[in-house]
PATI-585058 format. One record per residue: residue number from 1; chain; x negated, y negated, z of N, C-alpha, C in turn. Coordinates in nm, 4 decimals, decimal comma. Example, Ala and Ser with C-alpha at 12.3 -4.5 7.8 and 13.67 -1.06 7.14 Angstrom:
<rs>
     n   chain     n_east    n_north       n_up    ca_east   ca_north      ca_up     c_east    c_north       c_up
     1       A    -1,3190     0,5690     0,7800    -1,2300     0,4500     0,7800    -1,3200     0,3300     0,7800
     2       A    -1,2850     0,2250     0,7080    -1,3670     0,1060     0,7140    -1,2900    -0,0030     0,7870
</rs>
This chain:
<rs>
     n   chain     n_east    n_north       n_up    ca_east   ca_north      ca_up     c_east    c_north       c_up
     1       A    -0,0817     0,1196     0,0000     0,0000     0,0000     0,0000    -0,0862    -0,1261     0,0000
     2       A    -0,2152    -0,1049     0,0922    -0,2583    -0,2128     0,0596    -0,3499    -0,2938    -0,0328
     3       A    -0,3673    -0,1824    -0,1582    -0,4282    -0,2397    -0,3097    -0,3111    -0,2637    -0,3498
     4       A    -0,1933    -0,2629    -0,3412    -0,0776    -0,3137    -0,4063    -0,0681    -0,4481    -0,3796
     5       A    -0,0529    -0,5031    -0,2041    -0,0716    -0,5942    -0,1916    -0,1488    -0,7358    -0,2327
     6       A    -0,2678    -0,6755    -0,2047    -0,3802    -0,7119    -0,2502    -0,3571    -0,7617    -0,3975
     7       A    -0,3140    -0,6636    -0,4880    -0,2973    -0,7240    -0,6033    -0,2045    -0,8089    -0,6754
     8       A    -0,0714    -0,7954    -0,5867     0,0391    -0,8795    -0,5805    -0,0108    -0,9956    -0,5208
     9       A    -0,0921    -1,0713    -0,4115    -0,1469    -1,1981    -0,3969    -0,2025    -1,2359    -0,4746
    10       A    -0,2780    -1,1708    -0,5655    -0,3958    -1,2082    -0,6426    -0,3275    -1,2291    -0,7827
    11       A    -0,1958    -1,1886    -0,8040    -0,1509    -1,2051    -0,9245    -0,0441    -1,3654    -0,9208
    12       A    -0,0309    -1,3711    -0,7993     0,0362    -1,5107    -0,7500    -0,0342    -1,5937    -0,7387
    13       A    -0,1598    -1,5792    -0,6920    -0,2561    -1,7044    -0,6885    -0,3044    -1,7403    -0,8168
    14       A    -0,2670    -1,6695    -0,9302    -0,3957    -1,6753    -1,0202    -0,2090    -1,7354    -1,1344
    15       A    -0,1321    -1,6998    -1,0944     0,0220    -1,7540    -1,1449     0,0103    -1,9036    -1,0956
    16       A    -0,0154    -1,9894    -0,9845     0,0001    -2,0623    -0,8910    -0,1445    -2,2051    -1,0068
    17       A    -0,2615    -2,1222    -0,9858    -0,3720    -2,1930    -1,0886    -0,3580    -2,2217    -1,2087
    18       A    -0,2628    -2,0953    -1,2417    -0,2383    -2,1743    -1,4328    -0,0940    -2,2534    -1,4391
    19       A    -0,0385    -2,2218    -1,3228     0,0723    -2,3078    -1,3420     0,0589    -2,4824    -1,2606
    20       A    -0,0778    -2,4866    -1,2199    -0,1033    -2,6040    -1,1132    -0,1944    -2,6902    -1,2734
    21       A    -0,2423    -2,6150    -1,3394    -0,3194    -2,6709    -1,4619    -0,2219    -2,7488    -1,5369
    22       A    -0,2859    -2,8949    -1,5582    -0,2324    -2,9913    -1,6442    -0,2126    -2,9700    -1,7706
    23       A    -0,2960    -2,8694    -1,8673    -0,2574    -2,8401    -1,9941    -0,1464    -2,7622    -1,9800
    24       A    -0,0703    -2,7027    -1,9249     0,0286    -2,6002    -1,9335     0,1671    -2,6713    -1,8447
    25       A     0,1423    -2,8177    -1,8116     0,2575    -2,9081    -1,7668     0,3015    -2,9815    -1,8963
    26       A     0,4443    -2,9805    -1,9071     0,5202    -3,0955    -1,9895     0,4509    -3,2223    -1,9886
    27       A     0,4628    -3,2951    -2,0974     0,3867    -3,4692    -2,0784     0,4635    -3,5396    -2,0277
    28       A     0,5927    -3,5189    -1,9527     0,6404    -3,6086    -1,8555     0,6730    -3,5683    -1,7551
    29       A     0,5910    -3,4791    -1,6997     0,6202    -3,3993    -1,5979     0,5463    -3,5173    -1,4610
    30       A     0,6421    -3,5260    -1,3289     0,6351    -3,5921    -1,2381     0,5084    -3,5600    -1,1614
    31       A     0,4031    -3,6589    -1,1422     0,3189    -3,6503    -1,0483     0,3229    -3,6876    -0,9079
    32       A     0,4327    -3,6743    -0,8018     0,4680    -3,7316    -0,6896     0,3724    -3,7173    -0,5914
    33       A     0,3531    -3,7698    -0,4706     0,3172    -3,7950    -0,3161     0,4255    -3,8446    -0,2731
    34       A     0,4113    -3,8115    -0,1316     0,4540    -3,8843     0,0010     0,3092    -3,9840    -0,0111
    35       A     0,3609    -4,1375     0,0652     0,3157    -4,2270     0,1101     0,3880    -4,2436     0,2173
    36       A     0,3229    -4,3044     0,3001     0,3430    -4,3425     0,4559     0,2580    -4,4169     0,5381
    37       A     0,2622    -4,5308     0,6282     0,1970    -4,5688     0,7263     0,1903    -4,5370     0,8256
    38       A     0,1713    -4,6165     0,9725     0,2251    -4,5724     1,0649     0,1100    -4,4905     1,1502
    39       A     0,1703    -4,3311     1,1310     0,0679    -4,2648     1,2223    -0,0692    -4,2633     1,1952
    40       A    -0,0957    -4,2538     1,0411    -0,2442    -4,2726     1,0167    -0,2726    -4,3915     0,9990
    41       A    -0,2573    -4,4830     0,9431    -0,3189    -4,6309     0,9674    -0,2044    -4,7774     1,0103
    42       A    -0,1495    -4,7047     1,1458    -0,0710    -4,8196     1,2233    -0,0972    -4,9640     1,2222
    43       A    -0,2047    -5,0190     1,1816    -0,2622    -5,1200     1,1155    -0,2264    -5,1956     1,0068
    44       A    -0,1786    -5,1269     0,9471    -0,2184    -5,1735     0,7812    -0,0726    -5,2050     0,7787
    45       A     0,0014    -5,3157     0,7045     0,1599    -5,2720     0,6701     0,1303    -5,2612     0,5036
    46       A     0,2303    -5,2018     0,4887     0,2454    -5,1823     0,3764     0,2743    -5,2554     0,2354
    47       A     0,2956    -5,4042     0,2314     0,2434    -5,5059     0,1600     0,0970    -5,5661     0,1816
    48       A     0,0511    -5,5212     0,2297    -0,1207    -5,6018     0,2678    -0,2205    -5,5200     0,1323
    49       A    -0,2908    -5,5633     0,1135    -0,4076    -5,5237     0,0413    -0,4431    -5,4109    -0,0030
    50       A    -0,4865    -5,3445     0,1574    -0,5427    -5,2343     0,1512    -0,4488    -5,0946     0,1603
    51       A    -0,3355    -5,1345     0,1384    -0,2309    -5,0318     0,0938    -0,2031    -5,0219    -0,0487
    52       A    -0,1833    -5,1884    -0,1362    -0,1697    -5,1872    -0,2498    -0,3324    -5,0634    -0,2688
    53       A    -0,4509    -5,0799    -0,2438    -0,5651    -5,0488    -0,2789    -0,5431    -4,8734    -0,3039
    54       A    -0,4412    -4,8381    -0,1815    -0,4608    -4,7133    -0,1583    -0,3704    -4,6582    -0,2410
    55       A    -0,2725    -4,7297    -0,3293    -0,1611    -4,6824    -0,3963    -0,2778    -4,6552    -0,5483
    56       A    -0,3297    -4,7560    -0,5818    -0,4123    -4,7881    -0,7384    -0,4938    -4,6870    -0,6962
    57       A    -0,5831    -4,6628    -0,5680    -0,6021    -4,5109    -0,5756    -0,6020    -4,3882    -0,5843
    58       A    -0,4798    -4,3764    -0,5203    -0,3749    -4,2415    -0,5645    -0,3486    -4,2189    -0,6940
    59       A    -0,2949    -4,3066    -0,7855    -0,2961    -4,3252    -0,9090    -0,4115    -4,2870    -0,9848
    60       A    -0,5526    -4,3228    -0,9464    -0,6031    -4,3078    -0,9907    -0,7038    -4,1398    -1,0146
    61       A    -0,7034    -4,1485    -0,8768    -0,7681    -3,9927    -0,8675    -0,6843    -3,8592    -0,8413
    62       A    -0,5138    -3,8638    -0,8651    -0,4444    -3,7794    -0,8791    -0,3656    -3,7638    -0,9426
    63       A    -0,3500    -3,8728    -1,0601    -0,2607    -3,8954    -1,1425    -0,1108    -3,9266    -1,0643
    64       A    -0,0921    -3,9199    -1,0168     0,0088    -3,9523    -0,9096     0,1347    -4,0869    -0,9506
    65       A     0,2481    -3,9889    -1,0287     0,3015    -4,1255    -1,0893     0,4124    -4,1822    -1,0258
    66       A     0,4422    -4,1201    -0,9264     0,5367    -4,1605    -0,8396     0,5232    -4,0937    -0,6561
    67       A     0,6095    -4,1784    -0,5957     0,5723    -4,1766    -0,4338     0,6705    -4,1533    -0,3571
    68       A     0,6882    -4,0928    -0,2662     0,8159    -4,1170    -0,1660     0,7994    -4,1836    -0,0442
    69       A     0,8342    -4,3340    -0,0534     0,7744    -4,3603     0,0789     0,8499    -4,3277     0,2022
    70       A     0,7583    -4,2909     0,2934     0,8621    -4,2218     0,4087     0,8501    -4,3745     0,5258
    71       A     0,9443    -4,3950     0,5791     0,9330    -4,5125     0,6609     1,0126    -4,4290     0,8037
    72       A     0,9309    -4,4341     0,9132     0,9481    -4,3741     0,9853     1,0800    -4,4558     1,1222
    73       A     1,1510    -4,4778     1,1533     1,2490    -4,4654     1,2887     1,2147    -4,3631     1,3601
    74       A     1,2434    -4,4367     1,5130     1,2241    -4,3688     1,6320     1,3435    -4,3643     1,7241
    75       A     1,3441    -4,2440     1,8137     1,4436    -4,2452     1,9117     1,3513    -4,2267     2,0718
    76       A     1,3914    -4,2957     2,1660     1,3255    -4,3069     2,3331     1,3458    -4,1560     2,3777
    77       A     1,4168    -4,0406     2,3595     1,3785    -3,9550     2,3846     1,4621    -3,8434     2,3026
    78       A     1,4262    -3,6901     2,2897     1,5176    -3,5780     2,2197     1,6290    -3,5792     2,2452
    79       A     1,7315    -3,6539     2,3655     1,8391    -3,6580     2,3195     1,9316    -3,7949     2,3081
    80       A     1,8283    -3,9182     2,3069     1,8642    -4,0154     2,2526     1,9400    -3,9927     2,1274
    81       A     2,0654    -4,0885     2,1322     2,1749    -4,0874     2,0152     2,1618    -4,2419     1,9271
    82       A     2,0853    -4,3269     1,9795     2,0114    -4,4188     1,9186     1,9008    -4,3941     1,8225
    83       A     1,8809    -4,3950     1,6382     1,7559    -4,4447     1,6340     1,7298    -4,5718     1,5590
    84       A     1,6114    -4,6513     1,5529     1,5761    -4,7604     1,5404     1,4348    -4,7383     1,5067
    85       A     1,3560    -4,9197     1,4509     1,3045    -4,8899     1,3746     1,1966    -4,9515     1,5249
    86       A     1,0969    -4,8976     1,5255     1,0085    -4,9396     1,6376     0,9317    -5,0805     1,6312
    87       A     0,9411    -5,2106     1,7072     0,8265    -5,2990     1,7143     0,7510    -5,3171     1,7929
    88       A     0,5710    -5,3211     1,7854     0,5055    -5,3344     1,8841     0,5992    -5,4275     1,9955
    89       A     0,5450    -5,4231     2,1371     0,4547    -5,3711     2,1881     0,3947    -5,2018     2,2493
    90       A     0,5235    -5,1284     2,2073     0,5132    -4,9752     2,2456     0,4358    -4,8504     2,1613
    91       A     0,3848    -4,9350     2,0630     0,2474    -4,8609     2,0033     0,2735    -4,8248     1,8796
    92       A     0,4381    -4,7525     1,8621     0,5159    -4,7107     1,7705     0,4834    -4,8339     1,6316
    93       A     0,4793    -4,8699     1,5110     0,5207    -4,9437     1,4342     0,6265    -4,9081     1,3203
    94       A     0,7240    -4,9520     1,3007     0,8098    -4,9153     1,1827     0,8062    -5,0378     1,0511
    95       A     0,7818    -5,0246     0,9490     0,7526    -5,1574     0,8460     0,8815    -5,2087     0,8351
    96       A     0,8917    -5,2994     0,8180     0,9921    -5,3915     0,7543     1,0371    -5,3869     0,6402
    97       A     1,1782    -5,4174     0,6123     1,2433    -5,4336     0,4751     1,0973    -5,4878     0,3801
    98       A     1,0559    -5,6385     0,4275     0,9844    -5,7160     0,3742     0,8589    -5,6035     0,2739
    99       A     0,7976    -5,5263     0,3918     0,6694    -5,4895     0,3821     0,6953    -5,3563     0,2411
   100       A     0,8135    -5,2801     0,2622     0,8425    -5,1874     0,1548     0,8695    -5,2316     0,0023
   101       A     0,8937    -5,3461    -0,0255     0,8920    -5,3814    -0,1286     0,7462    -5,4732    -0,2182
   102       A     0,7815    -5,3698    -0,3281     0,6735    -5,3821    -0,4141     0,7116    -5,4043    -0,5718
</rs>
């Protein structure tokens, strides 16, 4: 059973590589990401600079032709029935209408 296995992964991974290959994608086939702030660079909002920077990068080194931006809301605890969008001073940041538009 387990050269069967074995060869059933190996026939999926190697399905998975030619189907991950750009010559064997449609020419309008969607290049998506998630984008997001927040937990990794709570800093930055998302109209500033160095986000535009990081978008023309994505673009650039993944072909990446579209994004989902995830904009994160918070609730004060698991069974809070409130959620909202977080403003410092509690560490949390949630972007603004303002900052999502591009």
């Amino acid at each position: 059973m387990r050269p069967l296995l074995s060869l059933t992964l190996l026939l999926c991974l190697l399905c998975l590589a030619l189907c991950a290959s750009s010559s064997l994608l449609p020419h309008d086939f969607q290049r998506g990401m998630s984008y997001a702030n927040g937990k990794y660079c709570p800093f930055v909002r998302l109209n500033e600079e160095p986000a535009k920077q990081s978008l023309r990068e994505l673009k650039e080194q993944t072909g990446t032709t579209a994004i989902s931006l995830i904009v994160t809301w918070f609730q004060e605890t698991v069974n809070s029935t409130v959620i909202a969008p977080n403003r410092p001073p509690n560490g949390k940041r949630s972007p603004t209408d303002e900052e999502t538009e591009h």
